[in-house]
N, CA, C and O of each residue as an XYZ file, in Angstrom:
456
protein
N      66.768     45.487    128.033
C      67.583     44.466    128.637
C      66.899     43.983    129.912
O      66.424     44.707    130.787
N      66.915     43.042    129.893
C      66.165     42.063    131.437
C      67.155     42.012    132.873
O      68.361     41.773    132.930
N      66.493     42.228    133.654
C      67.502     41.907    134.482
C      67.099     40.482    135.431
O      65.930     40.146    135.626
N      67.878     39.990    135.784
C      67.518     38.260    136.250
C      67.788     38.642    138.046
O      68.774     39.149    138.579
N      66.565     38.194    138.618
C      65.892     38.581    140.240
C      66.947     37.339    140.943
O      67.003     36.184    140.520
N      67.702     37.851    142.039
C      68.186     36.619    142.470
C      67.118     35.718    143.049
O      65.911     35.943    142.956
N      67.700     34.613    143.693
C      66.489     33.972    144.211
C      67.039     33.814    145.620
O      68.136     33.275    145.765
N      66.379     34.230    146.615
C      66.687     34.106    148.040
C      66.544     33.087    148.464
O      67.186     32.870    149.492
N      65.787     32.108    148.004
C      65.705     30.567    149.115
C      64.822     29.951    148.219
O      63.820     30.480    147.739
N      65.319     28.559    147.962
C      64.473     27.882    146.658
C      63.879     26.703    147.177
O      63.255     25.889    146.496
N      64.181     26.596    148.961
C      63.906     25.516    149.243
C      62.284     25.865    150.170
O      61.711     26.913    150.468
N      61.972     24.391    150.398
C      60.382     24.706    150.782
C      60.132     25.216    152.232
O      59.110     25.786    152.613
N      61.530     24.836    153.182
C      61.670     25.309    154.193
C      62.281     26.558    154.572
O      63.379     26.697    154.033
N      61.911     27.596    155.384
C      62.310     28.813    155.138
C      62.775     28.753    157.352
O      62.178     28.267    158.312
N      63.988     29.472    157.210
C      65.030     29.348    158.791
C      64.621     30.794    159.871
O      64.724     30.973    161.084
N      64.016     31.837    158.477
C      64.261     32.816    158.965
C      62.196     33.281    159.500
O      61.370     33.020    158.626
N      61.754     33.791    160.612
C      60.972     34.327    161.082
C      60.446     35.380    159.979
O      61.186     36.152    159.369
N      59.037     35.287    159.820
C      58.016     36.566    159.477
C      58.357     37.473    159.949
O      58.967     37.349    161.011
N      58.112     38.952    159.343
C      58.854     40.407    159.982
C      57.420     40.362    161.044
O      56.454     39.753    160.583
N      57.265     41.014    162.491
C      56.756     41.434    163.648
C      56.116     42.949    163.008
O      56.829     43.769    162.429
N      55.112     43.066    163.168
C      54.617     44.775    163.087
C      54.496     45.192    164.168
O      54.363     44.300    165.007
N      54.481     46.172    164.538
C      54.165     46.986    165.802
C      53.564     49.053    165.210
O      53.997     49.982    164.528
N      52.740     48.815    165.808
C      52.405     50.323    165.737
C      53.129     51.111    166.507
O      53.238     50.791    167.691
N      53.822     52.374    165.996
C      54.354     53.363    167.238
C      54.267     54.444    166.870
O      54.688     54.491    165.714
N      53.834     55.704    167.329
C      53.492     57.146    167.037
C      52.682     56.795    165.378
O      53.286     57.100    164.350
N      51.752     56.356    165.340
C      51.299     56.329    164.532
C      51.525     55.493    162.869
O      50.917     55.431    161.800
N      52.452     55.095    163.315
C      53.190     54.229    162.218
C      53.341     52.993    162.447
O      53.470     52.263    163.430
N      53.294     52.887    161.141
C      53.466     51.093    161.061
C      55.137     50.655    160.850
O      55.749     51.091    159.875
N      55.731     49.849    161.753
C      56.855     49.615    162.036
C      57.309     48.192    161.763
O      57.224     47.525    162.794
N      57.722     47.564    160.818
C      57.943     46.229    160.382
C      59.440     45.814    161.032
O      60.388     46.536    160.722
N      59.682     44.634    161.953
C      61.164     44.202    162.097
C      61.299     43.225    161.791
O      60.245     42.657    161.502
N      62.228     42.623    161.686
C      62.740     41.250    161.124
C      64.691     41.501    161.229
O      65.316     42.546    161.052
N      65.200     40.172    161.562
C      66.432     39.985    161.924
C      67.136     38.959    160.581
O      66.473     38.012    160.158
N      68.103     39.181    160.174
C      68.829     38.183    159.020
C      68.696     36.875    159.999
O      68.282     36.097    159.140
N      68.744     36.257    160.937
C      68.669     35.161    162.075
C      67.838     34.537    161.962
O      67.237     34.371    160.901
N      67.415     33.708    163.656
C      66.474     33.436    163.525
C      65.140     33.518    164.638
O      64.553     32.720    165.369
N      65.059     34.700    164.366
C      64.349     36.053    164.733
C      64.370     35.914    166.259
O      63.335     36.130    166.890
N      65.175     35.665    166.699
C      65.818     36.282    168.241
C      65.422     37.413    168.229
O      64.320     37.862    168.545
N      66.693     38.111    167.706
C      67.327     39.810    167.770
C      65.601     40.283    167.914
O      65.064     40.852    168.865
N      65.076     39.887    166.800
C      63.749     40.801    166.237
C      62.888     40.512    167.413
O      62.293     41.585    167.517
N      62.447     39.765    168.348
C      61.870     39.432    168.987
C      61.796     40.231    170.954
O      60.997     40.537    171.839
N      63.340     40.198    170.611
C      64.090     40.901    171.665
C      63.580     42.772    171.644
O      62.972     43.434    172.484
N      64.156     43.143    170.296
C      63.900     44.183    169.856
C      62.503     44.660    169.722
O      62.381     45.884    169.679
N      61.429     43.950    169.648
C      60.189     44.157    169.703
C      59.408     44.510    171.435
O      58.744     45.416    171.937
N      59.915     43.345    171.818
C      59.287     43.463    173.167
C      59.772     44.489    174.063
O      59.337     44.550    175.213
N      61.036     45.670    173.428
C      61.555     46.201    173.835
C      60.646     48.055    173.615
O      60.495     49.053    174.319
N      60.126     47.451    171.697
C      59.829     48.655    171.681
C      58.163     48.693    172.139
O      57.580     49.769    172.008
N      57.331     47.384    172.733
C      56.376     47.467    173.485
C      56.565     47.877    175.117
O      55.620     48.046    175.888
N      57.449     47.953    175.336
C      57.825     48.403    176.791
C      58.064     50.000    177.104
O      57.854     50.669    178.116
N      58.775     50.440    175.360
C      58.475     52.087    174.709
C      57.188     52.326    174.564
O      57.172     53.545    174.733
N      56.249     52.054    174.396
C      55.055     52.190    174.350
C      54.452     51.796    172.733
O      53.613     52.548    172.236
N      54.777     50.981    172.221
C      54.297     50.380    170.773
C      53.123     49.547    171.022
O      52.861     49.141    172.154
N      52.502     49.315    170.134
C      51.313     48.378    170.103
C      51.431     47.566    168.861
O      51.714     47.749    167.677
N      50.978     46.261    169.910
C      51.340     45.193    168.724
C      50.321     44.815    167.795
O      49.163     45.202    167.955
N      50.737     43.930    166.624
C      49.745     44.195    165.805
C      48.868     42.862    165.794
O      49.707     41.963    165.857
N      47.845     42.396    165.756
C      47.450     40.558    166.182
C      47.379     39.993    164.626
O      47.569     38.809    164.346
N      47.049     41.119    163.571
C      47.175     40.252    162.175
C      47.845     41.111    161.128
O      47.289     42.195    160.949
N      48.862     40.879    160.435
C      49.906     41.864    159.629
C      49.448     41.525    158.338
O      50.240     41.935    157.489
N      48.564     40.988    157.904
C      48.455     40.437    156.692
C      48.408     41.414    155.718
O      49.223     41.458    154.797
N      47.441     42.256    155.874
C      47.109     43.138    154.782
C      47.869     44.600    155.228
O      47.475     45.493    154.479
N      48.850     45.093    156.239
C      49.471     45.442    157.383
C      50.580     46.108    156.210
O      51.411     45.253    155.904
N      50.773     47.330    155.539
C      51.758     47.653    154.625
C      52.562     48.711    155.679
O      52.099     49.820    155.943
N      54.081     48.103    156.351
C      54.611     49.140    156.807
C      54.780     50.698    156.465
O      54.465     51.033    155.323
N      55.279     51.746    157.404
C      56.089     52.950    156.897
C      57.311     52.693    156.810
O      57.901     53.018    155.780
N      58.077     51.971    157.983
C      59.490     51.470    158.339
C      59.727     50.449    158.182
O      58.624     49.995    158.487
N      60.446     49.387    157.873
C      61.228     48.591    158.004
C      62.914     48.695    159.084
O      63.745     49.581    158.886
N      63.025     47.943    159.820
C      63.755     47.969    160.252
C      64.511     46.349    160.404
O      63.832     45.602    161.108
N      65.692     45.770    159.895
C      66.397     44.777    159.656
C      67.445     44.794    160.620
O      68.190     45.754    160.813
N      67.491     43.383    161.396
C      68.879     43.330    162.664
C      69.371     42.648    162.418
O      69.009     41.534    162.797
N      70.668     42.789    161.532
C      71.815     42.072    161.245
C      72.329     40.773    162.303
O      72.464     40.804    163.526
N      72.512     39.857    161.525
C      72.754     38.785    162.637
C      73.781     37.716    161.451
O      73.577     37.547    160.249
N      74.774     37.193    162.227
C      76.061     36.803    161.137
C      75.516     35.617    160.564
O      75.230     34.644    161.263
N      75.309     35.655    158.945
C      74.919     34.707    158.198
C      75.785     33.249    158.212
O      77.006     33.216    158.369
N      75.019     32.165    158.039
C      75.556     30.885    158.672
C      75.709     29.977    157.967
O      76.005     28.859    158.389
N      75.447     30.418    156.078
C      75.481     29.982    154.320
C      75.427     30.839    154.297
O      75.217     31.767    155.077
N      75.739     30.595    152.729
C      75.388     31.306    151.393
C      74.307     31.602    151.187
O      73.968     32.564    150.498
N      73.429     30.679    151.857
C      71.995     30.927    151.472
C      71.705     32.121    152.028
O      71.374     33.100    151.358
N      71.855     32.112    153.813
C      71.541     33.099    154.706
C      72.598     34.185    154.412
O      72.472     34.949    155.369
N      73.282     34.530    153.851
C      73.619     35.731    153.652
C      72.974     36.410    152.518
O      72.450     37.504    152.730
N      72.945     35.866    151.269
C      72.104     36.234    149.940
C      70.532     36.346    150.582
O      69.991     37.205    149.886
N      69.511     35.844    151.640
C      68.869     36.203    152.106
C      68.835     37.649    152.988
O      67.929     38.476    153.081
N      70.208     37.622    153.610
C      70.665     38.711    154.608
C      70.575     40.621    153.399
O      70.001     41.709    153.462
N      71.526     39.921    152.521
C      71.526     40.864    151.782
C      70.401     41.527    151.363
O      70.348     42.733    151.603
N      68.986     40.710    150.472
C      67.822     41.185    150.288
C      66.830     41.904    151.003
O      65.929     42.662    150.645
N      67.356     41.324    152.498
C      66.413     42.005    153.603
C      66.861     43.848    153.640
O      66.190     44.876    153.727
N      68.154     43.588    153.535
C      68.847     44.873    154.231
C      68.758     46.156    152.974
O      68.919     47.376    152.996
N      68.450     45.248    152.018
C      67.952     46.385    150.595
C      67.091     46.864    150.617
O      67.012     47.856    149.892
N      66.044     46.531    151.344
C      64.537     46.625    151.477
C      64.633     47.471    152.953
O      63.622     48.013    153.401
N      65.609     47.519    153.490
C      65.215     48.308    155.092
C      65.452     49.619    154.934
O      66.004     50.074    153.932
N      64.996     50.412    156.048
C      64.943     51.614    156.106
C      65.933     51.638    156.837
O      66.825     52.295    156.301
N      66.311     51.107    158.128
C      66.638     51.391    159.246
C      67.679     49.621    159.193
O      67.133     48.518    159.204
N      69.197     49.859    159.138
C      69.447     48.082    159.252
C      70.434     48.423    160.894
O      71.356     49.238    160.880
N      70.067     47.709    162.108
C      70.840     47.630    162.483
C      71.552     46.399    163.017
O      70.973     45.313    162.977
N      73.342     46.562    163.745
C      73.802     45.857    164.218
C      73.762     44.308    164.866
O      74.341     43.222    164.853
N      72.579     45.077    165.468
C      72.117     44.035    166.845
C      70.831     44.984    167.775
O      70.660     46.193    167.620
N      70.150     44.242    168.587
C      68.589     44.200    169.043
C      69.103     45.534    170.129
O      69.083     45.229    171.321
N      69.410     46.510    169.902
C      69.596     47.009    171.568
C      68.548     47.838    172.139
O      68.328     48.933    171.621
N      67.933     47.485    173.053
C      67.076     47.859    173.734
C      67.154     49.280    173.920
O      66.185     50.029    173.800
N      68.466     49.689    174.254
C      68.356     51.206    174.425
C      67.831     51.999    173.129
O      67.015     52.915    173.230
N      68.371     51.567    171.895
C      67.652     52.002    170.547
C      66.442     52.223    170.548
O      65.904     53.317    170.376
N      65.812     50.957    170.789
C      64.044     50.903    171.168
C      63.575     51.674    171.598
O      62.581     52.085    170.999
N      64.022     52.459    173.064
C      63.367     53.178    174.075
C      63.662     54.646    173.328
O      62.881     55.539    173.656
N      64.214     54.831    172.815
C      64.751     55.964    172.204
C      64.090     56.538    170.839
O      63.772     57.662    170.452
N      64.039     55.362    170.349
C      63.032     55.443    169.175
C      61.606     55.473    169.427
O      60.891     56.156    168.693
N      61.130     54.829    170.353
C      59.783     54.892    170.924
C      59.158     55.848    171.303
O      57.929     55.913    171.296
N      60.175     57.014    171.815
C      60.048     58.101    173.213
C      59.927     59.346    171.666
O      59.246     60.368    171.748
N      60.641     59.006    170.507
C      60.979     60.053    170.030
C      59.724     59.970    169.108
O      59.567     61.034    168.510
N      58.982     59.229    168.872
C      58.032     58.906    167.946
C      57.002     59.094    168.492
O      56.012     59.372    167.817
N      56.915     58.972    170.240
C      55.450     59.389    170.915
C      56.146     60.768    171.025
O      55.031     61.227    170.778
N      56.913     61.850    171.159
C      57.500     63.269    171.405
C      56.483     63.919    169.522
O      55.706     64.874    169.537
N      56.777     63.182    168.325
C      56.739     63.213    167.114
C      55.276     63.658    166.994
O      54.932     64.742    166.522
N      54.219     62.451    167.599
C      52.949     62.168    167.601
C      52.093     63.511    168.655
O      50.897     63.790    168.741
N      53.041     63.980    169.189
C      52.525     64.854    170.385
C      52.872     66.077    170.557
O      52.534     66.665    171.584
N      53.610     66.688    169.585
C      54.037     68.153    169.107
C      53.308     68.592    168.089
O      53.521     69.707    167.612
């Protein structure tokens, strides 16, 4: 039996931001926000301030993590997009909070260093 792939966005223009990589304790860390990549952006520069390193080309760049920041879908489209992201994440959260970042950062250089 086949199963039929939804289709997330059929149009040629796409609303939502490329996922951001960042290296941290050794891992490759992919974010991306259901939005339009605020949260993710916020959340990034947050976990470079944890001590992450950013990445200058993700192309060939296969995360360990995914991490997805929920942000309130604004269609049908962007939610059936929202949904696909958050299937694919490791980690989905709420919203960008910085304190998360620093926490996750600290615990991943603690990880890298034991």
């Amino acid at each position: 039996m086949k199963r039929s792939l939804p289709i997330v966005d059929d149009s040629s223009e796409s609303s939502t931001k490329k996922p951001s990589i960042v290296t941290i304790g050794g891992q490759l860390v992919s974010v991306v926000d259901t939005g339009d990549g605020v949260a993710s952006d916020r959340f990034i520069d947050a976990l470079l301030e944890a001590g992450a390193a950013g990445i200058a080309s993700s192309g060939d760049a296969t995360p360990d993590l995914h991490i997805v920041i929920r942000e309130t879908p604004t269609s049908p489209e962007a939610r059936l997009r929202a949904e696909v992201l958050e299937e694919a994440a490791d980690v989905v959260l709420g919203s960008a909070r910085p304190s998360f970042a620093r926490h996750f950062g600290l615990a991943c250089a603690r990880w890298v260093n034991s």
